[in-house]
C-alpha positions in Angstrom: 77.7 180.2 151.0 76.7 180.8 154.5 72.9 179.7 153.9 74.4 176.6 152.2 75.8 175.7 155.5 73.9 173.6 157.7 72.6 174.9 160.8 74.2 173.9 163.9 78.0 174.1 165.2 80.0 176.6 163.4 83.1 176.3 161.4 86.1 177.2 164.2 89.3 178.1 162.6 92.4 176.9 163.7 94.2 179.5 165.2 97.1 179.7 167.8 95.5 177.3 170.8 95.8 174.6 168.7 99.9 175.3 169.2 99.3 174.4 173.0 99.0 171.1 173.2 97.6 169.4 176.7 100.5 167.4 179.1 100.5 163.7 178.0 101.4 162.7 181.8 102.8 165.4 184.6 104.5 168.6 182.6 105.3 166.5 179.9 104.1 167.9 176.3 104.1 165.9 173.1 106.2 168.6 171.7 109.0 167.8 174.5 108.6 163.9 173.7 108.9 164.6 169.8 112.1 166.9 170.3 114.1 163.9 172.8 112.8 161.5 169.8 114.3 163.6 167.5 117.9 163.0 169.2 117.6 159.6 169.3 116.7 159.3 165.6 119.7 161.5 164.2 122.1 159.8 166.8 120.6 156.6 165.8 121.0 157.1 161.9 124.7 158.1 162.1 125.7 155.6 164.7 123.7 152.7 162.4 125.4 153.8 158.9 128.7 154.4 160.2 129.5 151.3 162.1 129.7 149.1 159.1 131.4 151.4 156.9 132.2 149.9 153.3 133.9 151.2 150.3 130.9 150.5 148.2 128.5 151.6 150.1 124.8 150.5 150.8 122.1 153.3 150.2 121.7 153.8 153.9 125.3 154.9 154.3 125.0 156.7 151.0 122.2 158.8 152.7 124.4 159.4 155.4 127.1 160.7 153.7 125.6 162.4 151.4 124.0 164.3 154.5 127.6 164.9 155.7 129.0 165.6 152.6 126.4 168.3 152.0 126.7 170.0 155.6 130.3 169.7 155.5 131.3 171.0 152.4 128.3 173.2 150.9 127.4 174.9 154.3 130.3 174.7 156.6 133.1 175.0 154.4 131.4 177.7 152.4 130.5 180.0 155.2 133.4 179.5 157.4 136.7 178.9 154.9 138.9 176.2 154.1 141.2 177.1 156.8 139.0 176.6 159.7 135.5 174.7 159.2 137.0 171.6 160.4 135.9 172.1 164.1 132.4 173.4 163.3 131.7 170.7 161.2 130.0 168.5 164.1 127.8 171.6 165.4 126.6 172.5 161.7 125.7 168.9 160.8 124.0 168.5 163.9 121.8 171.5 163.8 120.7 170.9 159.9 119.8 167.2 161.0 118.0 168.0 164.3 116.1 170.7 163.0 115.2 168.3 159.9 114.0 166.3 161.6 111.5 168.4 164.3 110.3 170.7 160.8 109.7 167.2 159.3 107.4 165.9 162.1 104.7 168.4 160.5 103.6 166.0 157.8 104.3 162.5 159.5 101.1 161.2 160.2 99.9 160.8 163.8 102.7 162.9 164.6 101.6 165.6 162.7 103.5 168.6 164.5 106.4 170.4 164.1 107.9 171.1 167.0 109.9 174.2 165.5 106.6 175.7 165.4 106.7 176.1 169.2 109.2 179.6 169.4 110.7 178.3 172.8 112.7 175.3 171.0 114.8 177.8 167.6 115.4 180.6 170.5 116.3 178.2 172.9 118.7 176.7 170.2 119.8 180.5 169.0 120.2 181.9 172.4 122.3 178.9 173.9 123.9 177.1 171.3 124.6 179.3 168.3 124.8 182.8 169.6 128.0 181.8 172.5 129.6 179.5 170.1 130.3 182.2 167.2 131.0 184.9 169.9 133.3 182.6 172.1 135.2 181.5 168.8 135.8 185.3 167.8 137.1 186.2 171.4 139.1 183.4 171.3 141.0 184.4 168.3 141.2 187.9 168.5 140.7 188.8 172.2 137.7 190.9 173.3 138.8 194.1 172.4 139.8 193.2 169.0 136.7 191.3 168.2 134.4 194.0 169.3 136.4 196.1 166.9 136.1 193.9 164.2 132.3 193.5 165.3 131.3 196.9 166.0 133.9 199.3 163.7 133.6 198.3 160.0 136.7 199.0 158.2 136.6 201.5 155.7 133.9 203.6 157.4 134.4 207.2 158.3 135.0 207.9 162.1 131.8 210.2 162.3 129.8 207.3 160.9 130.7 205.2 163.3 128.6 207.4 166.1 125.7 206.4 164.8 126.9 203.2 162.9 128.5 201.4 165.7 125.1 201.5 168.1 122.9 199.7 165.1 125.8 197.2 164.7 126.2 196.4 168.3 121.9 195.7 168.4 122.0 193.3 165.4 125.1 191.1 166.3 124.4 191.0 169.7 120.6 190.9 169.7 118.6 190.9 166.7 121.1 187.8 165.1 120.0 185.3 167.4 116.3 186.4 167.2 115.7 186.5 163.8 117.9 183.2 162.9 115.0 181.6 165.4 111.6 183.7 164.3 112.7 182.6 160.5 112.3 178.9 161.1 109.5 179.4 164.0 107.7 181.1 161.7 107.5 178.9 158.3 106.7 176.2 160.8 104.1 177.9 162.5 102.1 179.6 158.9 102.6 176.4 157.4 101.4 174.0 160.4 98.5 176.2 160.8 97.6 176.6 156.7 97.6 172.6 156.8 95.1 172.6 159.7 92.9 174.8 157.7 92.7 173.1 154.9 92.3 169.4 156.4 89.8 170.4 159.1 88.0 172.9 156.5 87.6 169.9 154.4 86.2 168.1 156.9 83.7 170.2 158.3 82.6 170.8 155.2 82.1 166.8 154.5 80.1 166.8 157.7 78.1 169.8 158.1 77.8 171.1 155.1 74.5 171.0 152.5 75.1 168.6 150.1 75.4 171.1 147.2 78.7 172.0 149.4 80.0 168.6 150.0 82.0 168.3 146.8 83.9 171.2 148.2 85.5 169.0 150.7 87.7 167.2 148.2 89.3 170.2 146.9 89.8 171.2 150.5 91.9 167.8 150.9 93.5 168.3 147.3 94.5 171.7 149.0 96.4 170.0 151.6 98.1 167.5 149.8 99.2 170.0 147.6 100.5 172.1 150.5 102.1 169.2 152.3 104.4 168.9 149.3 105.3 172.3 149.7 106.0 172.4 153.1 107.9 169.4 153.2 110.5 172.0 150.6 110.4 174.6 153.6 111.2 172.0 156.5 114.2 171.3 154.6 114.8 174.6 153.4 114.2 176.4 156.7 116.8 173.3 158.3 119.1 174.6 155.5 118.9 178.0 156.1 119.3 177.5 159.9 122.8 176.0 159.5 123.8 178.2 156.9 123.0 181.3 159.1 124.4 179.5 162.1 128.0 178.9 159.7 127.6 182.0 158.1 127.9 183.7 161.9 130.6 181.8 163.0 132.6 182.3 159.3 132.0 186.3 160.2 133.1 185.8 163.9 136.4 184.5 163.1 137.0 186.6 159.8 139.5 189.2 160.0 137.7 192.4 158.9 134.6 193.3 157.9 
């Protein structure tokens, strides 16, 4: 294949420089633009489908509750209980629909980049958002010491376990929780941002450069990335999904009475 290549520049893969993206005016990045957008569009949707609120309703406030529906009732509601996912209900559905939307920018075109896929945004949204919320809600219920117990001293558990239990358990909750639930969603965007680039600019340069016997190649290189956009449009919404179900699930295990 290499002597079938023309001569001249050389294929460069896409790799991660192609995640840092140059300032479009002072220290402003097109990642920082995209996530404000992404406010305004999710405020902008509920604040348009809600204000004329009819009991038949039209397909644009049948979107809208059927977004609400499903993040109140299949991820809050599940994760948290019946008795108290009423409060959360505003931070769950906001976090499915604003991460929706930034994993979703990955296949608009133009846009074309999903600003998950920069680890800063999930670990800013894990570190400040979701990790005090689910701890402050647990203190607040139980009082510090009795949280950490619930937290830190399983139930059940034999006291000598617990020397070497309670250290591993303090570590995940209070550390590796908030990491992970950002790395998940950081990294489907980022594989799947960078599998797209391969195929689309593989395709290209091989349209351009390539001998002619290799030119055909290009359209399965392009048939290969339509193919994967449909699939990564599944894991921006499944990876918005998860994120809100993790985020619930934390908060549900926060205010739960044992463990």
């Amino acid at each position: 294949m290499g002597r079938l290549l023309a001569e001249g520049d050389k294929f460069a893969p896409p790799g991660v420089k192609d995640f840092f993206l140059p300032p479009i005016f002072g220290e402003v990045t097109k990642p920082m633009v995209l996530m404000v957008l992404s406010i305004v569009i999710v405020s902008a949707f509920f604040l348009i489908t809600s204000r004329n609120m009819k009991i038949v309703p039209t397909k644009w406030q049948f979107a809208a509750e059927s977004v609400y529906d499903f993040s109140r009732n299949n991820i809050t509601r599940d994760q948290i209980g019946s008795k108290e996912f009423k409060p959360f209900i505003p931070l769950i559905l906001t976090l499915f629909t604003f991460i929706l939307v930034n994993n979703l920018y990955g296949i608009i075109p133009i846009i074309q980049f999903p600003t998950m896929a920069k680890i800063g945004f999930p670990l800013a949204l894990a570190l400040l958002v979701v990790f005090p919320v689910y701890h402050f809600v647990g203190i607040k219920k139980f009082g510090l010491g009795r949280y950490l117990k619930n937290q830190l001293l399983p139930a059940g558990v034999p006291k000598p376990v617990y020397i070497l239990l309670t250290p591993i358990e303090f570590f995940l909750k209070f550390f590796m929780d908030p990491i992970t639930l950002a790395i998940r969603v950081f990294a489907a965007m980022f594989a799947g941002h960078l599998i797209l680039l391969v195929f689309t600019l593989g395709g290209e340069y091989l349209l351009l450069h390539a001998s002619v016997p290799l030119k055909p190649v290009s359209l399965i290189s392009w048939a290969m990335a339509i193919a994967m956009t449909f699939l990564e449009a599944f894991i921006q919404v499944l990876q918005a999904y998860i994120f809100a179900l993790l985020s619930a699930s934390f908060i549900g295990r926060a205010l739960a009475e044992d463990h």
